[in-house]
C-alpha positions as CSV (number, residue, x, y, z in Angstrom):
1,X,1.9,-22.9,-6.1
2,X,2.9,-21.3,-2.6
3,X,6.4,-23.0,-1.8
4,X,6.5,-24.5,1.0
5,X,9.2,-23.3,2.8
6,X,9.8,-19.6,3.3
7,X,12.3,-17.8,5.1
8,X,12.8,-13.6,6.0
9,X,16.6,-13.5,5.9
10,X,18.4,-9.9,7.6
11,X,21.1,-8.6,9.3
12,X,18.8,-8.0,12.0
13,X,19.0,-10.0,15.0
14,X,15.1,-11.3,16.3
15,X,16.4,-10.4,20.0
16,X,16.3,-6.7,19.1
17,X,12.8,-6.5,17.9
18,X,9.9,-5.5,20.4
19,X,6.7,-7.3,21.1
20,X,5.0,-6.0,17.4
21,X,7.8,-7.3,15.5
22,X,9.7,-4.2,14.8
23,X,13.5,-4.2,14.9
24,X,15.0,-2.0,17.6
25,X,18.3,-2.2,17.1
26,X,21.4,-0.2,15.9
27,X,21.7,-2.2,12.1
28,X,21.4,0.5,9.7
29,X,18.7,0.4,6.6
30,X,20.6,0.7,4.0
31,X,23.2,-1.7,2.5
32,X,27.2,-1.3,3.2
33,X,28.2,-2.5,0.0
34,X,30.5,-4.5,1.8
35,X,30.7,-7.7,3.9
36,X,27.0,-7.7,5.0
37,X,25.4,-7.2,1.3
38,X,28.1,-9.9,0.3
39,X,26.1,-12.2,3.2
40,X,23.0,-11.2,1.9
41,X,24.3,-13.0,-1.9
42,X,25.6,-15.7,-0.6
43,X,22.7,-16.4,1.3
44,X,20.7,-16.2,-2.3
45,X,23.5,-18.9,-3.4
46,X,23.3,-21.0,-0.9
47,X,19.5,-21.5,-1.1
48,X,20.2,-21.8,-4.9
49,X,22.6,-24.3,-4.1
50,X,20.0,-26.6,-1.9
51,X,17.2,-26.1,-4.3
52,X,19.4,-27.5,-7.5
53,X,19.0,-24.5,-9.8
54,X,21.0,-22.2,-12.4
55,X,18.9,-20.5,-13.9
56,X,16.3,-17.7,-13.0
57,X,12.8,-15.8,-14.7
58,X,12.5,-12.3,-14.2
59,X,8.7,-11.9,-12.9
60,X,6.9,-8.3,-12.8
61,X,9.7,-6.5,-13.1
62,X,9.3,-2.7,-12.3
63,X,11.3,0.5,-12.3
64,X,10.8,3.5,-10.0
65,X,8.0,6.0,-10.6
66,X,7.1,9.5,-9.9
67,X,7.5,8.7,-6.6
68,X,10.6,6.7,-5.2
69,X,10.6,5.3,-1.6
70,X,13.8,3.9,-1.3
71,X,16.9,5.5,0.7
72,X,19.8,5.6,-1.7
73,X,19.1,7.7,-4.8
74,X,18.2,5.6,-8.5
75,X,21.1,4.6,-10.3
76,X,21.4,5.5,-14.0
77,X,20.1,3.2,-16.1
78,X,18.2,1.4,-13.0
79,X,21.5,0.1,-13.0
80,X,20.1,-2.5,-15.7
81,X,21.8,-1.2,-18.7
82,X,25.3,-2.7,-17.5
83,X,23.9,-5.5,-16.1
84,X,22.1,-7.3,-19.2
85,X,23.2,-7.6,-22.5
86,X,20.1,-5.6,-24.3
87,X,19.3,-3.4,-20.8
88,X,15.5,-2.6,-20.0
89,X,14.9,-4.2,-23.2
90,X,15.6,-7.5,-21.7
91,X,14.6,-6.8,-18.4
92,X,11.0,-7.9,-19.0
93,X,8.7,-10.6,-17.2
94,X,9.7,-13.8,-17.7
95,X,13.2,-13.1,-19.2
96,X,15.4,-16.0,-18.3
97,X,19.0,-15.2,-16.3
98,X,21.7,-17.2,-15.1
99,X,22.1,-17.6,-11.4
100,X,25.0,-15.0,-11.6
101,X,22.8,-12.1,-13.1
102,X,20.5,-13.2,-10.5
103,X,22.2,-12.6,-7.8
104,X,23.4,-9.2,-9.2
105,X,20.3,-8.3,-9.6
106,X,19.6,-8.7,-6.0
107,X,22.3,-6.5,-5.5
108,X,20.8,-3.9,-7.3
109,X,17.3,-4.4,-5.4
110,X,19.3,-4.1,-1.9
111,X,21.0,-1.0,-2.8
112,X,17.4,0.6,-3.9
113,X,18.9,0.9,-7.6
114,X,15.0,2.0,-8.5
115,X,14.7,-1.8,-10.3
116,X,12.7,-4.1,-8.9
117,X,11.7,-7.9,-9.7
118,X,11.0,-11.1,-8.0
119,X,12.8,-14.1,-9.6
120,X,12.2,-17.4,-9.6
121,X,12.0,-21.1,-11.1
122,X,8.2,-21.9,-11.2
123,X,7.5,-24.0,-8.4
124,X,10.9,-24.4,-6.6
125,X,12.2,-21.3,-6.0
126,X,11.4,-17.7,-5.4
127,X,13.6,-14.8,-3.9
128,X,12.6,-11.1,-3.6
129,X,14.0,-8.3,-1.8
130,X,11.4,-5.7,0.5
131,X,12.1,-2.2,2.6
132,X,14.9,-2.1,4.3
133,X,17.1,-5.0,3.6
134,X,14.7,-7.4,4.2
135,X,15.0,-10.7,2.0
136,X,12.7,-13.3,1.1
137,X,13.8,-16.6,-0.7
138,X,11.2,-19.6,-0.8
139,X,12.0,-23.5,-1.7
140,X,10.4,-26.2,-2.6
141,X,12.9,-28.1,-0.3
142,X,14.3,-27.6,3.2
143,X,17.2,-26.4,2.4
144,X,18.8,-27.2,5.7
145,X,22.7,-26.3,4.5
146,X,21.4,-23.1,3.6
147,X,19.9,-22.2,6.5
148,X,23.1,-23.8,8.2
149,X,25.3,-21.3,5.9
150,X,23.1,-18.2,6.4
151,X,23.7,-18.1,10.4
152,X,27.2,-18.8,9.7
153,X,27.4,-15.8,8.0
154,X,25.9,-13.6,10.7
155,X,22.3,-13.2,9.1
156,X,19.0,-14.4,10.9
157,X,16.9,-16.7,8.9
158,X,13.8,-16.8,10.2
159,X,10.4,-19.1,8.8
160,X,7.2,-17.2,7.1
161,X,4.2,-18.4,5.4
162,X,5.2,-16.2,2.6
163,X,6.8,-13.3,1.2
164,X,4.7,-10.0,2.1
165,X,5.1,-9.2,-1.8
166,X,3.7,-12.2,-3.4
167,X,1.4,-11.3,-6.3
168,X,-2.0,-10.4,-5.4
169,X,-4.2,-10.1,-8.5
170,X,-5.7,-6.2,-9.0
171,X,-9.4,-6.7,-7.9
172,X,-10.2,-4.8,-11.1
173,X,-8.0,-6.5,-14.0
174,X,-8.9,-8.5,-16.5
175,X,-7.3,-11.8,-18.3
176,X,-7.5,-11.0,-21.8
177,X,-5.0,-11.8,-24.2
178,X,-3.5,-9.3,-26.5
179,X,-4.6,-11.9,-29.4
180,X,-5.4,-11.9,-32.4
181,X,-8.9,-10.9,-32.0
182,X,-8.1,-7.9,-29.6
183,X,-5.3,-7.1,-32.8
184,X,-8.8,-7.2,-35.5
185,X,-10.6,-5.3,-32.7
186,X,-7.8,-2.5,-32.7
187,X,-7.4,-2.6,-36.3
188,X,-11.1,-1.9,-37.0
189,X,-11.1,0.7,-34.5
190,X,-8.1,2.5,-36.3
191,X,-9.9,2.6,-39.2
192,X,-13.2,3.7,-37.7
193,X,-11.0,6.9,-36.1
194,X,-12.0,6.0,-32.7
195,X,-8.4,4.9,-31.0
196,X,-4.9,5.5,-32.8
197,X,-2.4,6.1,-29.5
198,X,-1.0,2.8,-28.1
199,X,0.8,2.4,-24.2
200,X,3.0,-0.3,-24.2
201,X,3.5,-1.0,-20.2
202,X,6.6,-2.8,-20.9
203,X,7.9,-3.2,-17.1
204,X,5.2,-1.6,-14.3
205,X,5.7,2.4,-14.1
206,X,7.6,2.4,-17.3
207,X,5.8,2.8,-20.6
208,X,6.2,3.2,-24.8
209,X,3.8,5.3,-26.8
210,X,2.5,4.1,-30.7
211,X,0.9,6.5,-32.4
212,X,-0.5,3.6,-34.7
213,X,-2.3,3.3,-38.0
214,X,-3.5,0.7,-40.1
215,X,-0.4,0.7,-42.0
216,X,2.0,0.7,-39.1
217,X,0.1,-1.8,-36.3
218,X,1.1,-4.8,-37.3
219,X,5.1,-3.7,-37.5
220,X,4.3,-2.2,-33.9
221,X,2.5,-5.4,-32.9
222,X,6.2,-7.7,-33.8
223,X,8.2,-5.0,-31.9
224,X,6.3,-4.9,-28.6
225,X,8.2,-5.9,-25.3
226,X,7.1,-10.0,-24.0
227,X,4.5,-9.8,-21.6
228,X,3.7,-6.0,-22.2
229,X,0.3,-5.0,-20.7
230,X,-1.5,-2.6,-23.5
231,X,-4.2,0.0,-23.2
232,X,-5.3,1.5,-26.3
233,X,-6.4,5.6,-26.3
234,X,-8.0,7.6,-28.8
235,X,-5.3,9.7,-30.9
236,X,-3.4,12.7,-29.9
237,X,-4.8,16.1,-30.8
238,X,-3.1,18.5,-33.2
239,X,-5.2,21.2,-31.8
240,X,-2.5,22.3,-29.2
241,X,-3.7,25.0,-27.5
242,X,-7.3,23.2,-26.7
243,X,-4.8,21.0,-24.8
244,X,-3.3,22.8,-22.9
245,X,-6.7,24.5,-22.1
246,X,-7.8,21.1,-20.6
247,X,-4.9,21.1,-17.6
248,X,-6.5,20.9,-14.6
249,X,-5.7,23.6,-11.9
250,X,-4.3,20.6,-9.6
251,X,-3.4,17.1,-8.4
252,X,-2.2,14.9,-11.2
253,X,-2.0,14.7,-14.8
254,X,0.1,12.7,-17.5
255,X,0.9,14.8,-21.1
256,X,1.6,12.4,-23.8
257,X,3.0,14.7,-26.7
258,X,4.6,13.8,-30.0
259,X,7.4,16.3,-31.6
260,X,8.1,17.4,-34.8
261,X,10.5,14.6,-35.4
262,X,7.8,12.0,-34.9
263,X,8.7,11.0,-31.2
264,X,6.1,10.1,-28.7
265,X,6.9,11.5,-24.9
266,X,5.1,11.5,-22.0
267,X,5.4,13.0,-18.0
268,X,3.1,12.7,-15.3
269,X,3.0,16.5,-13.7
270,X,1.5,18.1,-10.3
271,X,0.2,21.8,-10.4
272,X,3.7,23.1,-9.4
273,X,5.3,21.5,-13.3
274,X,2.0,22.1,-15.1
275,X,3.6,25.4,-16.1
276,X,6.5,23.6,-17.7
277,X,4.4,20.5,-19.0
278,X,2.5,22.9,-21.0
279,X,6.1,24.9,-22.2
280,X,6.6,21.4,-23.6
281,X,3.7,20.2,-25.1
282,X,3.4,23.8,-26.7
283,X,6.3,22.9,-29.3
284,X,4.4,19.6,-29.9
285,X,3.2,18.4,-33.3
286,X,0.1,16.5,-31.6
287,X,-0.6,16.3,-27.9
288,X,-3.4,15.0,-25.3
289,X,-3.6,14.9,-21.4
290,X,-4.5,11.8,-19.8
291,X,-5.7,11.0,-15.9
292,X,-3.4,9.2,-13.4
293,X,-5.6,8.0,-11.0
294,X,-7.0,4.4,-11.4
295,X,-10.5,4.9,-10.8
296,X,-9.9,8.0,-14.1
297,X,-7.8,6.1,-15.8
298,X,-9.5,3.9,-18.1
299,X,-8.8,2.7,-21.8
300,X,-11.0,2.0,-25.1
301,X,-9.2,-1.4,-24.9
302,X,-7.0,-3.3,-23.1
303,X,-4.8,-6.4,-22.9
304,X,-1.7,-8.5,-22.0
305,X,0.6,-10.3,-24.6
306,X,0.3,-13.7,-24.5
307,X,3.9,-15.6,-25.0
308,X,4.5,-17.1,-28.7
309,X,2.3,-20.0,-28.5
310,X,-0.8,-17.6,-27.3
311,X,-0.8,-18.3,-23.3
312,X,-1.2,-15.4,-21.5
313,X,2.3,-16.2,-18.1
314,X,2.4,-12.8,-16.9
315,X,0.5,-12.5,-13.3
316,X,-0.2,-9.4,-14.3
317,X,-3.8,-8.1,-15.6
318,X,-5.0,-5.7,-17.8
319,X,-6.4,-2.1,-16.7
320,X,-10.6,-2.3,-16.7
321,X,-11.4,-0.8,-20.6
322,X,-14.9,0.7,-21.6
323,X,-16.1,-1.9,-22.4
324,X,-15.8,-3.6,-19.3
325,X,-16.9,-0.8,-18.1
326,X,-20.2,-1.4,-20.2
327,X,-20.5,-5.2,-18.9
């Protein structure tokens, strides 16, 4: 459901923008940590206050990846690990936070802290935070003291159909449920020696490596993060040097590697860090390069986790597998 009212709340002042839309004024990008980013929260609140609510879901939450846009450096930890009790561990889609945490968490998201989420009470409320200290927060109500409270604080609310970074399905995912039937599918495949590596997309840009067998999947399976999106590879190589033959001479490649203690790591590399992707990988107990871009990157299977009663709730989709491919 798109809520019907939407507002684009800044510190920039509509009388500065030109006739495209774009600001032209002296406010500066990047929060001050200070009085303005305070606005900014109680701005949040305020809507939160109009709208009745207390409580918050964490919806595709991400972290920064290989490349990070924002203009203040990442914080350590995403700035997540201080922030909730079990850090990145709990900071998974539909992970439910008081309106406090909430709000931090915007905090986080206008200092460019390299986290990102939308959060939201399903059909009442939605706030999200864009470039450049631009905030979104929908209602299912008016929310007339809000807006009331918002100029009062020196910020410009000002009406949108909707927030620029509303979920879009991918035009190339699939809706297919990490189920028990994908779990027999996976199983067989195991045991057939044609998949063993699991990626466990636990927020987007963030993933956990399995190195699975028949023994081991179903202890994986009761470990994996809510809501994970999962593409299943075949298993890592022992034959090292055969790997490190395959490196391309550039653009893009990701070396998932497991070490002699039994720990699965991964990096995505350009040609100028092949040189020390492969002095990694060359100390590895079992190795295999995989591609980065979407139209290389495709699994032997593929699927989201439902939640405990077997819906799939995550917006999210699965990557394309072969055997969509196939279809």
């Amino acid at each position: 459901m798109q809520l019907p009212h939407v507002y684009r709340v800044t510190k920039y002042d509509p009388a500065d923008r030109d006739e495209h839309g774009h600001y032209r004024g002296s406010e500066d990008t990047v929060s001050d940590h200070g009085e303005i980013e305070e606005a900014y929260l109680q701005a949040v609140a305020a809507f939160a206050a109009d709208t009745r609510i207390a409580q918050l879901s964490v919806r595709e939450p991400g972290i920064v990846s290989l490349a990070h846009f924002g203009v203040e450096s990442p914080m350590d930890g995403f700035g997540i690990e201080r922030l909730l009790p079990g850090g990145l561990a709990d900071f998974h889609d539909g992970a439910e936070v008081s309106l406090e945490t909430g709000l931090e968490l915007v905090r986080l998201m206008l200092r460019d802290g390299g986290a990102w989420c939308r959060l939201e009470v399903e059909d009442a409320f939605a706030v999200d935070v864009g470039w450049d200290q631009y905030l979104y927060v929908g209602s299912d109500r008016p929310c007339h003291r809000a807006l009331a409270r918002i100029r009062e604080l020196g910020l410009f609310p000002e009406r949108m159909d909707a927030s620029p970074d509303d979920f879009e399905p991918e035009e190339d995912g699939v809706r297919r449920p990490g189920d028990d039937d994908f779990w027999a599918g996976l199983h067989e495949a195991i045991v057939l020696g044609h998949a063993a590596l699991l990626e466990e997309i636990y927020v987007q840009n963030a993933s956990r490596w399995h190195r699975l067998t028949s023994d081991t999947i179903e202890a994986v399976r009761a470990g994996l993060a809510p809501r994970a999106r999962l593409a299943v590879w075949p298993d890592l190589s022992s034959d090292i040097s055969s790997v490190l033959h395959a490196l391309p001479t550039d653009g893009l490649i990701e070396g998932v590697w497991q070490d002699k203690g039994g720990h699965i790591h991964s990096a995505i590399a350009d040609e100028e860090a092949f040189a020390e992707l492969a002095a990694r990988m060359s100390r590895a107990q079992a190795a295999a390069l995989l591609p980065v871009y979407a139209d290389e990157r495709v699994p032997l299977l593929s699927a989201v986790m439902p939640d405990s009663d077997g819906v799939v709730r995550a917006r999210w989709q699965a990557d394309r597998a072969l055997g969509d491919l196939d279809r």
